[in-house]
Z-matrix of the N, CA and C atoms (Angstrom, degrees):
N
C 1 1.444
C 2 1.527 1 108.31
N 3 1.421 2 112.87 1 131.25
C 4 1.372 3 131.45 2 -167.69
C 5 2.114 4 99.41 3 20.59
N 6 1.035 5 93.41 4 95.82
C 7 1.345 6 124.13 5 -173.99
C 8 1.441 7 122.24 6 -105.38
N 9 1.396 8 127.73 7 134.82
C 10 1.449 9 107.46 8 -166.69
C 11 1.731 10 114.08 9 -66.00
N 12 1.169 11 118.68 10 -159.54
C 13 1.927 12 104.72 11 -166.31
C 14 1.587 13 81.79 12 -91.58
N 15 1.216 14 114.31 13 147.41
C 16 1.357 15 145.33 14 166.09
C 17 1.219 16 109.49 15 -144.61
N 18 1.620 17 138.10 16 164.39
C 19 1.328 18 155.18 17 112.85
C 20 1.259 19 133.30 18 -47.38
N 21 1.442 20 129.29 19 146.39
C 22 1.077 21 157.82 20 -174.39
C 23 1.271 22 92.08 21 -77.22
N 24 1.747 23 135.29 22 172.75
C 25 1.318 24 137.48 23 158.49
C 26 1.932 25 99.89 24 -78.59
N 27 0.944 26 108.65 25 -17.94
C 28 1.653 27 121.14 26 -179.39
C 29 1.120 28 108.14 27 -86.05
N 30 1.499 29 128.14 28 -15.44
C 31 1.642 30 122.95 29 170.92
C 32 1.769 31 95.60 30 99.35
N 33 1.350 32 129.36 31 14.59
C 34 1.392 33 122.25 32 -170.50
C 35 2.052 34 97.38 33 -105.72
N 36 1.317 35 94.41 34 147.51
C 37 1.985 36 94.25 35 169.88
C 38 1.369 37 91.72 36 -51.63
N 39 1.507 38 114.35 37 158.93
C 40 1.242 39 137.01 38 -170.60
C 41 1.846 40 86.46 39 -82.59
N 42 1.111 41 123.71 40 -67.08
C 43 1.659 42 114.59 41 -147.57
C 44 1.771 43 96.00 42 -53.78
N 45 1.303 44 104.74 43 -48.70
C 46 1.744 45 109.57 44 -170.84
C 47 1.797 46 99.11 45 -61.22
N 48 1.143 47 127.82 46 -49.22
C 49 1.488 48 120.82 47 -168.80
C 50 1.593 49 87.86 48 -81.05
N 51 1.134 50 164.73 49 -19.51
C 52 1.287 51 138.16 50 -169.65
C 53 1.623 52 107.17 51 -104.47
N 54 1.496 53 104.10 52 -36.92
C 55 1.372 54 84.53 53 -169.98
C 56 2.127 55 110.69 54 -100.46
N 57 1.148 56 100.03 55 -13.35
C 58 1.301 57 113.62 56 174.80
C 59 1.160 58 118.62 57 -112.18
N 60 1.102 59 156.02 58 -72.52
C 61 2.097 60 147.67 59 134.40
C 62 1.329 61 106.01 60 24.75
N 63 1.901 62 92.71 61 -75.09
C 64 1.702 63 85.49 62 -175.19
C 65 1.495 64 122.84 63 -87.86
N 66 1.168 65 128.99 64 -2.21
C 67 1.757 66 126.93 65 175.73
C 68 1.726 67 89.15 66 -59.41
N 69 1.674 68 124.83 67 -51.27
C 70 1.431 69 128.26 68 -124.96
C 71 1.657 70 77.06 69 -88.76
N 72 1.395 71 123.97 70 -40.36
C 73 1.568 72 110.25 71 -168.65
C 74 1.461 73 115.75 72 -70.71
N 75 1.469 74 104.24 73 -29.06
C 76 1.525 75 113.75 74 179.77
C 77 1.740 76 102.73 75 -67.56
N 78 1.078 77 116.08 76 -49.53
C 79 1.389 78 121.28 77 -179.61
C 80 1.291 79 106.19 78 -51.10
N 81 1.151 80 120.74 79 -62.02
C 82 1.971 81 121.13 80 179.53
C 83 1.372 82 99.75 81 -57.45
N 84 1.262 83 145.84 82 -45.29
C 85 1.522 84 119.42 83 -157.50
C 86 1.609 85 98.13 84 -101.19
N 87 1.195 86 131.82 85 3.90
C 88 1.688 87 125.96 86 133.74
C 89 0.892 88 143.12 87 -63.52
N 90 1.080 89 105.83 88 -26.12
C 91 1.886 90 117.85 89 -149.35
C 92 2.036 91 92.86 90 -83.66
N 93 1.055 92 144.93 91 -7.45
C 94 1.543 93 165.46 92 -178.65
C 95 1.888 94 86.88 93 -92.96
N 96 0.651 95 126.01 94 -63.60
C 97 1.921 96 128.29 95 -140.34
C 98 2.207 97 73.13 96 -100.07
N 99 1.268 98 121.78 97 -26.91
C 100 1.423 99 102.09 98 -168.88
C 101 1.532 100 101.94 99 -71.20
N 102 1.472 101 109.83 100 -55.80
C 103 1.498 102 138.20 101 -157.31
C 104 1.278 103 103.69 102 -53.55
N 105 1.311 104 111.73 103 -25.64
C 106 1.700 105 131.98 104 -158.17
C 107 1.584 106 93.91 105 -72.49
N 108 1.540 107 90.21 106 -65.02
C 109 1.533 108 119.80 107 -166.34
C 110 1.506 109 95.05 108 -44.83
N 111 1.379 110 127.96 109 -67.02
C 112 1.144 111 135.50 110 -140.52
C 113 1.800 112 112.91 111 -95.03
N 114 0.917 113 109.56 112 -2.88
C 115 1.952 114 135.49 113 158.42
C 116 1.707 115 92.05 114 -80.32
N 117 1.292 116 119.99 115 -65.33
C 118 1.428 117 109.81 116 -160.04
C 119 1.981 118 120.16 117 -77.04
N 120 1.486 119 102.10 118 -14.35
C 121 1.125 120 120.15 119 -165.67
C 122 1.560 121 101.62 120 -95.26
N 123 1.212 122 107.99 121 -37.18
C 124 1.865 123 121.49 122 165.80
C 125 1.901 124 89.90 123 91.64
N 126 1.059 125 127.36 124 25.81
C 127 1.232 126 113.80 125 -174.37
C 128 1.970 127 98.66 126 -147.71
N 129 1.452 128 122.67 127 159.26
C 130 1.432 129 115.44 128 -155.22
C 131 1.491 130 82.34 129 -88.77
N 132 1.945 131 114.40 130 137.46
C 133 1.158 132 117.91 131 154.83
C 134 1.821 133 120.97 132 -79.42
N 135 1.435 134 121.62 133 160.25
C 136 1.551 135 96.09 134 -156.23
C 137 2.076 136 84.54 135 -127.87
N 138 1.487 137 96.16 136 150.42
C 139 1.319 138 113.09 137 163.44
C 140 1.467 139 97.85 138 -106.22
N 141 1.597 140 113.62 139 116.46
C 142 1.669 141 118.42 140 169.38
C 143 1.630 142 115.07 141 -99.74
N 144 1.151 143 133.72 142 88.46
C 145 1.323 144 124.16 143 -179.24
C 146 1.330 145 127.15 144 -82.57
N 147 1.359 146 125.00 145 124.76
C 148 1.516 147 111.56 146 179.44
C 149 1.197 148 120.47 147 -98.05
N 150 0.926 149 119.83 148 157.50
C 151 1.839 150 139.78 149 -131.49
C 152 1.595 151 114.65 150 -141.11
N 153 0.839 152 111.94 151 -130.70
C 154 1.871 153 126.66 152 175.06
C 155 1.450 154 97.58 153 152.06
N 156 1.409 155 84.39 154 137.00
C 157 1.756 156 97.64 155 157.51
C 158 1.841 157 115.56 156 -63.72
N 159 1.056 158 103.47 157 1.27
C 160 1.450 159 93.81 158 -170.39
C 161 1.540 160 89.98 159 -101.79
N 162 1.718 161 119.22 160 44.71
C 163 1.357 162 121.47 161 148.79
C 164 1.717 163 118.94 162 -79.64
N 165 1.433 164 77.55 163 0.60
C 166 2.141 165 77.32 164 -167.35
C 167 1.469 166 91.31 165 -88.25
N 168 1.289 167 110.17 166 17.15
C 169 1.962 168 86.22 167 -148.41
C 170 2.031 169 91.70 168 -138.15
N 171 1.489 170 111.67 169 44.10
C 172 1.393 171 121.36 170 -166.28
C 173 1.794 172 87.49 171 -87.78
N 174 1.515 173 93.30 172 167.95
C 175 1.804 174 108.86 173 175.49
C 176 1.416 175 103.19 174 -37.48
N 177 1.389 176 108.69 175 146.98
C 178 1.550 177 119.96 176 -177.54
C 179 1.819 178 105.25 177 -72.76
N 180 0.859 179 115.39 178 162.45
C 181 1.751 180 126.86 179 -179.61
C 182 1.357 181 112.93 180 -64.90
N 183 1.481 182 112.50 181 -42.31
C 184 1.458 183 123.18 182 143.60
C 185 1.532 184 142.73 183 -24.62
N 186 1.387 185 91.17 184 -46.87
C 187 1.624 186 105.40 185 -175.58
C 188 1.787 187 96.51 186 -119.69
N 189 1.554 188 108.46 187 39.99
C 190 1.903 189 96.20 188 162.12
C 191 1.533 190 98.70 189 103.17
N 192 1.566 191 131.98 190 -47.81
C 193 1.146 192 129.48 191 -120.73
C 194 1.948 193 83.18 192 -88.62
N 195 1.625 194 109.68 193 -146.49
C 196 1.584 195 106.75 194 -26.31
C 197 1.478 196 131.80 195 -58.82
N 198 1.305 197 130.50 196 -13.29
C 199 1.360 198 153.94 197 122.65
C 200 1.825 199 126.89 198 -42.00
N 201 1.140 200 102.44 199 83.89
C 202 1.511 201 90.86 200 176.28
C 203 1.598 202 116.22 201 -81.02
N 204 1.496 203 123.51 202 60.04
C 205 1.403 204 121.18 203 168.30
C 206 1.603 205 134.74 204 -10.97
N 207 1.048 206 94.02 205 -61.15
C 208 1.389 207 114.80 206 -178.21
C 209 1.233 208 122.70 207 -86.63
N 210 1.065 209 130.33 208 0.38
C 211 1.776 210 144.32 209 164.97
C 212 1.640 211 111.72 210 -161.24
N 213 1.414 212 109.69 211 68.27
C 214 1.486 213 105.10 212 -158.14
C 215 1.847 214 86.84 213 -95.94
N 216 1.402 215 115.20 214 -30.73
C 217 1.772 216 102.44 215 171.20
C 218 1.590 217 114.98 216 -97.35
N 219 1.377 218 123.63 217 19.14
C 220 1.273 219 123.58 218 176.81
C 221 1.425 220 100.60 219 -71.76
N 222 1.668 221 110.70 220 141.39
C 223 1.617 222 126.75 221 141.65
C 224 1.459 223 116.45 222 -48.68
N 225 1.209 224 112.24 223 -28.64
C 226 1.566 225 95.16 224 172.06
C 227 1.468 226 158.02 225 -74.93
N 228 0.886 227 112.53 226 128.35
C 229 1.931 228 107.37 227 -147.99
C 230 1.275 229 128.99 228 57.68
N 231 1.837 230 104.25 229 36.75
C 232 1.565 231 121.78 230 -176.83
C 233 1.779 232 106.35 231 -56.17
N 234 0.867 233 117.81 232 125.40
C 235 1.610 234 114.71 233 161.75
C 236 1.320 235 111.80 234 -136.97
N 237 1.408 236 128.36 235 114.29
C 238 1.531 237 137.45 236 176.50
C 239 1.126 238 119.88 237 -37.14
N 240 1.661 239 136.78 238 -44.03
C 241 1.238 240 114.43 239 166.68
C 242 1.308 241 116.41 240 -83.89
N 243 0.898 242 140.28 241 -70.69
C 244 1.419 243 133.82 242 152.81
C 245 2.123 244 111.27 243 10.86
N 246 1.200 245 119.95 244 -75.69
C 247 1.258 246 143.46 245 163.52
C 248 2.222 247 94.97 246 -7.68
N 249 2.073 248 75.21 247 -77.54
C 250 1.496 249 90.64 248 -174.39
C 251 1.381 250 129.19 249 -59.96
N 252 1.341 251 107.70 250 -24.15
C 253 1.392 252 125.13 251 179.23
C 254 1.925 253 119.31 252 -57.09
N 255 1.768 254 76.47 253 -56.84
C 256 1.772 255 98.18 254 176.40
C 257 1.637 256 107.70 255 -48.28
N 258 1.716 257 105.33 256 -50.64
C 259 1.459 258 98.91 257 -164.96
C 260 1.727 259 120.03 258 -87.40
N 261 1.428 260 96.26 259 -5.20
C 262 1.670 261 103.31 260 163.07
C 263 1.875 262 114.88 261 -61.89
N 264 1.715 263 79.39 262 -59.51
C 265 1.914 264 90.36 263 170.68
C 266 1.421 265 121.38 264 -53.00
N 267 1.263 266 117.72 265 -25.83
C 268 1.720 267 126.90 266 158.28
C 269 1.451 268 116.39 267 -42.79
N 270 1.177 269 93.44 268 -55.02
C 271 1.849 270 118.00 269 -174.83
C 272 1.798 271 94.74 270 -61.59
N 273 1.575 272 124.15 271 -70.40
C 274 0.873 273 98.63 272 -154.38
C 275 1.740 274 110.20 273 -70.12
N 276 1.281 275 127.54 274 -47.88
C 277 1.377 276 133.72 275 162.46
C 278 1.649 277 106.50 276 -8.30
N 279 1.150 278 123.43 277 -86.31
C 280 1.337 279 122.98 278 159.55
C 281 1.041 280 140.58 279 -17.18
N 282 1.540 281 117.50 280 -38.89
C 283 1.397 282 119.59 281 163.90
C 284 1.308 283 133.53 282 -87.57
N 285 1.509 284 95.24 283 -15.38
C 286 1.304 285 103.17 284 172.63
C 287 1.665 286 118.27 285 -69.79
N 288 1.140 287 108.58 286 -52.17
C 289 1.584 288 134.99 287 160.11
C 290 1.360 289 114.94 288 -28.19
N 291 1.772 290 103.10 289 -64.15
C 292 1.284 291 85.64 290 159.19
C 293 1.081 292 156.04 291 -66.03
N 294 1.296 293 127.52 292 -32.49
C 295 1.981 294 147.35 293 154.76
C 296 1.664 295 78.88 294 -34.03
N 297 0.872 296 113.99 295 -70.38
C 298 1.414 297 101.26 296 -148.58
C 299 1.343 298 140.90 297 -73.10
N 300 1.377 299 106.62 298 -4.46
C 301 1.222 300 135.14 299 140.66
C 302 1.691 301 122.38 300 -66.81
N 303 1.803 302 95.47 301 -61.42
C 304 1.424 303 77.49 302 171.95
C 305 1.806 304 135.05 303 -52.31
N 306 1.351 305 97.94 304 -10.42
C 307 1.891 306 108.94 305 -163.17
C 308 1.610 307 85.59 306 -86.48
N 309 1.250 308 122.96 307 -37.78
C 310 1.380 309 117.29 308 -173.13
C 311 1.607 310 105.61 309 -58.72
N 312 0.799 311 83.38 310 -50.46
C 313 1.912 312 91.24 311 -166.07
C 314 1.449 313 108.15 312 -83.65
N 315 1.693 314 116.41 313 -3.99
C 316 1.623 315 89.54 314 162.83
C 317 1.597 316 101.56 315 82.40
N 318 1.199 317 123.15 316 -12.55
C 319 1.571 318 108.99 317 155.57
C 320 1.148 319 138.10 318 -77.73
N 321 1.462 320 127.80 319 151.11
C 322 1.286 321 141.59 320 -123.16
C 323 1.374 322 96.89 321 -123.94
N 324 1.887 323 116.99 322 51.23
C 325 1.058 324 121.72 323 154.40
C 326 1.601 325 108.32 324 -142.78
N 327 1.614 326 110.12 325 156.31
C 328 1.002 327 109.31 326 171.96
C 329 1.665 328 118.22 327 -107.04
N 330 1.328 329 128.08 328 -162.44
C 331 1.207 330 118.32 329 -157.20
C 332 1.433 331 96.64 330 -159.97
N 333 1.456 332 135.82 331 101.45
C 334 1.165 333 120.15 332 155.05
C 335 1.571 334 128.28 333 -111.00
N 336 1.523 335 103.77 334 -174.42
C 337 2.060 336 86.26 335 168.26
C 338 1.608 337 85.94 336 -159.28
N 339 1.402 338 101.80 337 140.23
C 340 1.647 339 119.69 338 170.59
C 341 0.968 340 124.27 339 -125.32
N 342 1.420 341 121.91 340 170.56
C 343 1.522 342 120.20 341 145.59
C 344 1.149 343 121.15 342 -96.30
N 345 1.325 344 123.58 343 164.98
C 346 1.234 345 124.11 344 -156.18
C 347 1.234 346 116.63 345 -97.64
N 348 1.602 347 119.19 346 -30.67
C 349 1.369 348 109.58 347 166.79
C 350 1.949 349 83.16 348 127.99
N 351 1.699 350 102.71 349 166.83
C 352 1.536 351 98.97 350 -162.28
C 353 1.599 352 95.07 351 -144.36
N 354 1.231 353 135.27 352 139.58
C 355 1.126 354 119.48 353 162.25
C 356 1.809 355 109.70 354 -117.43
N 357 1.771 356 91.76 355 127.30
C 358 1.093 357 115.91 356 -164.09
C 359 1.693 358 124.93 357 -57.86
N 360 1.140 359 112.46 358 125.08
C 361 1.685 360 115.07 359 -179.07
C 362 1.762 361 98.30 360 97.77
N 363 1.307 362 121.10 361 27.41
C 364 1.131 363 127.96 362 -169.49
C 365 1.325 364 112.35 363 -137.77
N 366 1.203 365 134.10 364 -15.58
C 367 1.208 366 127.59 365 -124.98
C 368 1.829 367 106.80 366 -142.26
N 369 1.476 368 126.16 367 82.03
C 370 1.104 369 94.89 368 179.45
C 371 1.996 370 144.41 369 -58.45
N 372 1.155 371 70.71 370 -4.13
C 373 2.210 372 85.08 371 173.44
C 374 1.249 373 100.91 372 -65.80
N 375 1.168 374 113.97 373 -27.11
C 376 1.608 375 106.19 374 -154.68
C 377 2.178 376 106.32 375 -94.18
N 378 1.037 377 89.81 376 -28.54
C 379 1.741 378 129.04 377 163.84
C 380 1.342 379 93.79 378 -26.00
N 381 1.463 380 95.72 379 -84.07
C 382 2.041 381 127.59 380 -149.48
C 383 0.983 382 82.35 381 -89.59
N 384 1.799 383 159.49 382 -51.05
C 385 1.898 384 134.06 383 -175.51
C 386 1.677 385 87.59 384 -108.67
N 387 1.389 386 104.63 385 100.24
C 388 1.519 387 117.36 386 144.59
C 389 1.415 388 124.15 387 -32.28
N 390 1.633 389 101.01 388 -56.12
C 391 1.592 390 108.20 389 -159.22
C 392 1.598 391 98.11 390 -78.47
N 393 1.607 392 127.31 391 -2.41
C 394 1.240 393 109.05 392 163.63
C 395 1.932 394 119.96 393 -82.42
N 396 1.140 395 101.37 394 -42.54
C 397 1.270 396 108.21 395 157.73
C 398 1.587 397 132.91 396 -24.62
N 399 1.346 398 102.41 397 -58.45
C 400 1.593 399 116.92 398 179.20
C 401 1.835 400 96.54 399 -58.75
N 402 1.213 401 130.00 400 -45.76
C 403 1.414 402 144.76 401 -143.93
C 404 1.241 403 77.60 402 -86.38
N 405 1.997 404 137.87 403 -81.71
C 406 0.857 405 144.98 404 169.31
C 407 1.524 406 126.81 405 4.25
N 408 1.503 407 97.72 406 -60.93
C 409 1.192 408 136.17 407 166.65
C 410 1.341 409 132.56 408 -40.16
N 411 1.082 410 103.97 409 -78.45
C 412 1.664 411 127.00 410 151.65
C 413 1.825 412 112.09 411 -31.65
N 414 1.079 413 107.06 412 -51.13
C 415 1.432 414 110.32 413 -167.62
C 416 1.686 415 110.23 414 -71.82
N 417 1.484 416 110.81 415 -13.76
C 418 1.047 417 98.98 416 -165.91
C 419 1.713 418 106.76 417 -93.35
N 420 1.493 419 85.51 418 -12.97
C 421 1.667 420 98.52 419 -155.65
C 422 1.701 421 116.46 420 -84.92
């Protein structure tokens, strides 16, 4: 998590190839063995993806983001949260996409994406967005 810039063995930034690369490949070579499941089972089989709230928190608009398309594995103007941010927002983009495909087509899976949850006084995410903290906070109380 927000990791200095490294490579993939594929030549991809580490945060985008680890946490987004591989959810999307794992997702395609299920989604056959899910659909299956969930026709024969009579009930929706589910893709759960985990995420982070620190999707709100991708490269600034300034620096490319929140999607940097066009240099999404470049070293350049690498910044670790930022990095992580982008490839959370990968995650959720994706899942959305998918539901919504799957709803088109009438397959018998669903698709979600979360966060995972934070434990407080622990957590540097929670550090650097205050206003998640307070929310955090609240929920527990």
């Amino acid at each position: 998590m927000a990791c200095p810039y490294m490579k993939t063995k594929d030549g991809h930034e580490m945060q985008y190839g680890t946490n987004h690369l591989g959810h999307f490949a794992l997702v395609k070579q299920l989604l056959p063995v899910l659909s299956d499941t969930g026709a024969k089972s009579g009930a929706h089989s589910r893709v759960v993806v985990l995420s982070s709230a620190a999707h709100f928190n991708p490269y600034k608009k300034e620096h490319g983001g929140p999607i940097k398309f066009d240099h999404i594995d470049s070293e350049e103007g690498y910044n670790e949260w930022g990095a992580y941010g982008q490839s959370k927002l990968c995650n959720v983009l994706m899942t959305r996409e998918l539901q919504r495909r799957l709803t088109a087509q009438g397959t018998p899976v669903t698709a979600v994406v979360c966060h995972p949850g934070v434990l407080l006084g622990q957590s540097p995410f929670l550090d650097r967005w205050p206003k998640h903290k307070e929310s955090a906070t609240g929920l527990l109380h």
